[in-house]
N, C-alpha and C positions, 0 to 999 in steps of 0.2 A: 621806423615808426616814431610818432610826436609825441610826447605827454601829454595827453590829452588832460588826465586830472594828476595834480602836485598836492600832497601836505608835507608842510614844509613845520617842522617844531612843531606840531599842535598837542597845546596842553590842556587839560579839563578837569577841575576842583568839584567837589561838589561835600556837602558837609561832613569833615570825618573823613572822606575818601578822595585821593587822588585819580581820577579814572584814565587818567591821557595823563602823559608824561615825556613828553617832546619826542612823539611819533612822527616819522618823516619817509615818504616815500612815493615813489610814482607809479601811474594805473595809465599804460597807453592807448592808443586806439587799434582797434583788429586785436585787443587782447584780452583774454578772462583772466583778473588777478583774484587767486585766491587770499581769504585770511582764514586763520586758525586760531587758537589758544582756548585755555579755558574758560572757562563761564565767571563772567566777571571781569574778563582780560580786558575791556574796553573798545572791542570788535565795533556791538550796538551804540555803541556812544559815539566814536567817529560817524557812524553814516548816520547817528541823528543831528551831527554838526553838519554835516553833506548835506541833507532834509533840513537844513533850516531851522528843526526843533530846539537845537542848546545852540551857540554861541560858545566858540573857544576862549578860555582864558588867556591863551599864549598859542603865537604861530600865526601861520596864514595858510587859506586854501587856496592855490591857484588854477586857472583854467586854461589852457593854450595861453600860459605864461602871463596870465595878467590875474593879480588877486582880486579875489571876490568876498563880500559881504552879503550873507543871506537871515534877514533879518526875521524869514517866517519860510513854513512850508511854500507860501506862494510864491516867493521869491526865489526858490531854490527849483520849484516847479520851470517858472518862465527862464531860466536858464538852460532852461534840457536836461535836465537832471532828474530824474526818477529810482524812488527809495522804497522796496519794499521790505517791511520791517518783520519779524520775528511773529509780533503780538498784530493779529492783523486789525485793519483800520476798515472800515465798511460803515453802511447806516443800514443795522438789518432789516428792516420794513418798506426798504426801496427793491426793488429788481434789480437784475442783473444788468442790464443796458442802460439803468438811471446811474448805479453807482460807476460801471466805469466811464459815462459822460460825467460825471457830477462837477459842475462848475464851466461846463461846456455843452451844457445841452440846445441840442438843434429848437430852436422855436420859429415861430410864425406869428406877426403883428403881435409879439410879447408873449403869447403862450407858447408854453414845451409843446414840441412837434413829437407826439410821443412814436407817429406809425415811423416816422422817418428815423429816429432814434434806434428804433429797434431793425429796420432795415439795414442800417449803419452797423449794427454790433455783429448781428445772424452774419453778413459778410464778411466784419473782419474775424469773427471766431473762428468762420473755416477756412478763411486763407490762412491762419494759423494752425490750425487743425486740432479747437479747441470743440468737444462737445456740451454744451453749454444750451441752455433755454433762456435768454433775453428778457421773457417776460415774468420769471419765476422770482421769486422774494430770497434774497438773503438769507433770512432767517430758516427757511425751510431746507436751503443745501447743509449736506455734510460741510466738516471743517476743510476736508478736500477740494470738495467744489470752491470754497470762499475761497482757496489759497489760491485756487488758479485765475478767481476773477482780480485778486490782488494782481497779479503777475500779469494780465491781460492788460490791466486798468496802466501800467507803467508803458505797454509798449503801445497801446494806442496814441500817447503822448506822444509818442515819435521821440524820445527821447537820444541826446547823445553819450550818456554816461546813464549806467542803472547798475544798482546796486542791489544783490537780494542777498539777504540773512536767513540764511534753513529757509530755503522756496521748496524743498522737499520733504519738509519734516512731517507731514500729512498726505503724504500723496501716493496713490496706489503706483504700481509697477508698471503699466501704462500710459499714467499722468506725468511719473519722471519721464519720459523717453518722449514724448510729446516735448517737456517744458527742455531737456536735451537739447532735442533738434531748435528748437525756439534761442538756445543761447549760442548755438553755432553758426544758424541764420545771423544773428546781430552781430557775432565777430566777426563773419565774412562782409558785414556790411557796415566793417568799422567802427564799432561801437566800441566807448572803453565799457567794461564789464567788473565789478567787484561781485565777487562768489563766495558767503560765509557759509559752512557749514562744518558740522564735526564727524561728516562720514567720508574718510579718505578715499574712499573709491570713488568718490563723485568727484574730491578735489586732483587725481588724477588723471580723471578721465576726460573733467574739463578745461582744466587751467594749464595755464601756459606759466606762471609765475605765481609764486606764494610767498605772503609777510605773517611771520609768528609773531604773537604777542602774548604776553604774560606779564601780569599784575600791572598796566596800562601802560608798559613798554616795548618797544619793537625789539625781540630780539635778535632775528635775523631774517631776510629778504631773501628767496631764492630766484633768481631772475631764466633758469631753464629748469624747471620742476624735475623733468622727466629726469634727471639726474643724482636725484636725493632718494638715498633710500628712506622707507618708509617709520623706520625705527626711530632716524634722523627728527624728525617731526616731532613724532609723539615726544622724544625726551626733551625736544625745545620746548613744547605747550606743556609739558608738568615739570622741570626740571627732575625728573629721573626716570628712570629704565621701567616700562613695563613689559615685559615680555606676553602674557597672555592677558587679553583683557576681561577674559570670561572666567577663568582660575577655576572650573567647573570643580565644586567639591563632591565627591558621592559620599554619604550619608544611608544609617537604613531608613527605611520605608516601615511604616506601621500602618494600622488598619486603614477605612477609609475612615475619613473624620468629613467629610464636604460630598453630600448629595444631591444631585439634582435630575427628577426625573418629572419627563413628557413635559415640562415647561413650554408654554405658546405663548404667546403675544403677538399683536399686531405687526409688529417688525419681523418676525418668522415665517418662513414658509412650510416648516414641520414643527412636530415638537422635537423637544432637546435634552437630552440628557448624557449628565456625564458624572463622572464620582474625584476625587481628589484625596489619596492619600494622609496620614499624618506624615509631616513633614515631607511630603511630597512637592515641587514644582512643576508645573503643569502650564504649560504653553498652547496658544492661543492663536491658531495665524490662519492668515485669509486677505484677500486682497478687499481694497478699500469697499463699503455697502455689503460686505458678505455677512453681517449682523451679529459680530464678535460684542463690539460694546452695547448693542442694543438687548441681546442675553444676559449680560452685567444687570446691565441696569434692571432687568425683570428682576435677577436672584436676587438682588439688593435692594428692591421696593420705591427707585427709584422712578419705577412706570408700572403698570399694576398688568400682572399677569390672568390671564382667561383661566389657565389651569395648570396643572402639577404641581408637583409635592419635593418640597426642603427638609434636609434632615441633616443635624450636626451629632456627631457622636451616634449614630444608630437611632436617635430620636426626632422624630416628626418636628417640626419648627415652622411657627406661622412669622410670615414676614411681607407685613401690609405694607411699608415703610421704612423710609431709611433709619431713623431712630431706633425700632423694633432693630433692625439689622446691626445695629452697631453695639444694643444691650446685648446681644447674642453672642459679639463677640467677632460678626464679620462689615471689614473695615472696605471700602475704596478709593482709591486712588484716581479721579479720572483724569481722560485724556485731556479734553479743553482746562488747561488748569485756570485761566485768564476767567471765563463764563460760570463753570462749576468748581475752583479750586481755592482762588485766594479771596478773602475780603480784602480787597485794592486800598482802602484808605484806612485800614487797623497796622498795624505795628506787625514788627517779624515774633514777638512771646503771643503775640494773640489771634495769632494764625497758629501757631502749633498748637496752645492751648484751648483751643476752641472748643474741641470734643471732649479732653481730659478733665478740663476744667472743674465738671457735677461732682468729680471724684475729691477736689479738695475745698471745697464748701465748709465754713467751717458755723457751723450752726444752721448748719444749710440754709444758710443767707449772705454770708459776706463771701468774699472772694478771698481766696489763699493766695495774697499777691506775693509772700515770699516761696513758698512750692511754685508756682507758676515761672517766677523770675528763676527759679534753680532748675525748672526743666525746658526750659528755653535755653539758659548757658550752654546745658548737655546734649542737644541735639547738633547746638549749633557748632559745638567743637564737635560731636560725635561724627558727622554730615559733611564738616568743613564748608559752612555756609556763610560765605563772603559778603559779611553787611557791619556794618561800624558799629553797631550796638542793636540790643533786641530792641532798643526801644524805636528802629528805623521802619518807619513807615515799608510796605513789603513790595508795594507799588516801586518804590523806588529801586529795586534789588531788578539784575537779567533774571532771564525766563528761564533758566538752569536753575538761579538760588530758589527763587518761587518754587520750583518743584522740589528741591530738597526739605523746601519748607512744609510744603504736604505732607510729604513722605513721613517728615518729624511727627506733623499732627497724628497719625496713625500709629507709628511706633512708639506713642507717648501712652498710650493705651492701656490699662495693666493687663488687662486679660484678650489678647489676641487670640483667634481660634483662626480665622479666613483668611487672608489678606487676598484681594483684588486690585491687582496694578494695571492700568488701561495704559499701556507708550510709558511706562516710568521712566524711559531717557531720552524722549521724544527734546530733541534740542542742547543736551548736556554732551557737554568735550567727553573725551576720552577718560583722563583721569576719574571725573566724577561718575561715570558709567561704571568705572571697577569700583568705585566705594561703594556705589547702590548696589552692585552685586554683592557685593559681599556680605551688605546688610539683608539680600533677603537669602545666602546662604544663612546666615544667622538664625533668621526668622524660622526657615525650616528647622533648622539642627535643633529650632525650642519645641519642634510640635507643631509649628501652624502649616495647616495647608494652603499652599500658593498657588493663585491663578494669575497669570502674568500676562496679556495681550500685546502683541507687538509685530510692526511692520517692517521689521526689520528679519528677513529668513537668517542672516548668520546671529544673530541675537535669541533668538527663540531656540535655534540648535545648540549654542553653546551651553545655553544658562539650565534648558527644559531635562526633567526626564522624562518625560512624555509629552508627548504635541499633539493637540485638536485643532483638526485644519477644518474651518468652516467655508462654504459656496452658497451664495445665494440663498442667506438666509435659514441654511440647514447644515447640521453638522456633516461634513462628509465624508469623516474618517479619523481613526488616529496612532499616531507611531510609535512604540517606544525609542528612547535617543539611542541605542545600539541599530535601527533599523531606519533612522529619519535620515536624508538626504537632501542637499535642497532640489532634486531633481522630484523627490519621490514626495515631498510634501507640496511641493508646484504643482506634480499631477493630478493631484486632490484638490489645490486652491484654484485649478483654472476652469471655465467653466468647459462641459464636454466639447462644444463646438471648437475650441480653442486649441484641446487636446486634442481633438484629430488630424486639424490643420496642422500642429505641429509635430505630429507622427508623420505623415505626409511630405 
């Protein structure tokens, strides 16, 4: 096999942080090279140099041995090269078959050819064996459906090198295995392939070679994977030993403190009810549309429910609103952090601060810019949140520290009673997975009750002491952790037809 893609030194400054630190390694063709390291390690920052987005300070990229300069996405596009990043890229009020032609769309004496457009996409969706509607809007799919028109949008390109960053981190259990067979097709057909993600079962299932990184260094290069144990890994991306990454603590269990009964909404197809312990954690799982975060979002006012009844502490609680919800004391977390998580151009103190803030008013008019600046320090050592000062724009920070930064805003709170976590490690390494666990053992052992939603079956099993599996829409059961399995929680997530076919 050729090298198809070379980084040869490359280095990357950016203000306060070095993110590249003379990374060097080869990606051939017919192979899926894995990377890893933690959040922050400068994974997204190489393949935004590959995309054309930054510009190396130091090194060269080469391509079948001849350096290249790519001075814009476009540039990096007409080389063959295709970069599907983390934070996905779309224009939501176009369709599906606009945005992945967009800059290539078929027309006729100067207008878009829109029927032929959409002829073109309906074909290549299902010789890929994507189920996808052409003419449907962006804005209206799940964040699953966008990732895969991401991921479509790259290989219509016909690309020779492609790159995806967490192409899984949204994607139901049928979407992976679909986008699977999609990256085994391209390496049989020769494609070089770069594979980020931080779920080691995918990085062995797919890759053929893997490069660790840590704090925007290469620390070592495995060129036959299937050789390293898995232990091997994780101690190169944190530099130390984790043995278990769930560290499940048991704790007692008090009353219920979190009610919710016969709740509907539009997004449901029953009502739903379920209750939450003090200090209880409670998991949340269901394969991708089965109407886990759209329930959220009713109990927390973020969509307005038809009917049922909230109750915290045994007492009735009106909750029109997210504001109403957060005076009460229940907080959320959600999944799209990019859409509903961070303010993109405020600082990393004024993304944690954002909610806590009323609480230190001083005249209840000026801002408490020294409390503010001391509970931003504390999260951000508390969390291990990788950014050169609070005062770093949060836009600039990977899609791991953004979410620790959420997580801060919520945990900044003085009176927690809920917390609602929609994917809270949806894209974070390993490392940072066991700190956020730990923090919402914490949260429990204070009292609060936890709702945790999560696409991940050994994450839900590890962390839950009791699992609510939802199916289209309706709750359709739930385990306590002495009796959950992933076998026995699947047969509740799947829908019946599926179940029988696979008794069969």
């Amino acid at each position: 096999m050729s090298a198809t893609l070379r980084f040869d030194n490359i280095g990357k400054v950016f203000p306060g942080v070095r993110a590249l630190d003379g990374v060097s390694f080869d990606v051939n063709a017919g192979e899926v090279h894995g990377l890893m390291g933690e959040n922050g390690a400068g994974k997204s920052t190489l393949l935004k140099i590959l995309g054309g987005e930054y510009q190396p300070k130091s090194g060269r990229v080469l391509i079948d041995d001849k350096e290249v300069h790519f001075a814009s996405a476009v540039a990096s596009i007409a080389s063959g090269i295709a970069v599907i990043h983390q934070e996905l890229q779309y224009v939501p009020d176009l369709t599906v078959s606009e945005n992945l032609l967009l800059g290539a769309l078929p027309n006729r004496l100067g207008w878009v050819d829109k029927r032929a457009a959409k002829k073109h996409v309906r074909e290549r969706l299902a010789a890929m064996g994507v189920d996808l509607d052409p003419n449907a809007k962006l804005r209206k799919l799940s964040i699953a459906q966008r990732q895969m028109v991401e991921i479509c949008k790259a290989l219509l390109r016909n690309a020779r090198v492609i790159a995806l960053d967490e192409p899984t981190s949204s994607l139901s259990h049928r979407e992976t295995e679909a986008l699977f067979k999609l990256v085994r097709d391209l390496k049989a057909d020769n494609r070089a392939l770069i594979y980020i993600s931080h779920r080691m079962d995918e990085i062995y299932e797919l890759c053929d070679a893997c490069t660790i990184f840590r704090d925007g260094r290469k620390i070592a290069s495995h060129l036959t994977l299937a050789e390293v144990p898995r232990d091997t890994l994780v101690q190169e991306m944190v530099g130390r030993e984790i043995s278990d990454i769930y560290n499940y603590r048991a704790r007692p269990l008090g009353d219920v403190r979190f009610s919710v009964k016969n709740v509907q909404g539009k997004a449901l197809s029953a009502p739903a009810s379920f209750e939450v312990g003090r200090g209880e954690i409670v998991g949340f799982f269901g394969l991708v549309g089965a109407g886990r975060s759209e329930l959220m979002h009713l109990v927390y006012g973020a969509d307005k429910k038809k009917d049922g009844t909230i109750a915290l502490d045994g007492q009735p609680i009106r909750v029109r609103s997210t504001g109403e919800a957060i005076r009460h004391g229940i907080v959320l977390c959600p999944e799209d952090r990019k859409e509903e998580g961070i303010v993109a151009m405020a600082t990393v103190a004024e993304n944690i601060n954002i909610s806590c803030r009323r609480h230190y008013l001083r005249g209840g008019l000026f801002l408490g810019r020294k409390k503010e600046a001391e509970t931003a320090e504390r999260f951000i050592q508390l969390l291990k949140i990788k950014t050169p000062s609070r005062k770093q724009r949060i836009r600039f920070l990977s899609g791991g520290n953004q979410q620790k930064a959420i997580l801060s805003r919520w945990l900044a709170e003085p009176d927690l009673k809920v917390v609602i976590l929609d994917e809270p490690t949806r894209g974070i390494d390993v490392g940072a997975k066991h700190e956020i666990y730990n923090v919402i053992y914490q949260l429990a052992e204070r009292g609060c009750a936890i709702v945790m939603i999560s696409s991940e079956l050994p994450e839900v099993l590890g962390v839950s002491d009791r699992i609510v599996v939802m199916r289209q829409g309706r709750i359709a059961g739930e385990l306590p952790r002495g009796k959950a399995s992933e076998q026995s929680v699947l047969s509740l997530a799947l829908p019946q037809a599926e179940n029988v076919a696979q008794a069969a």
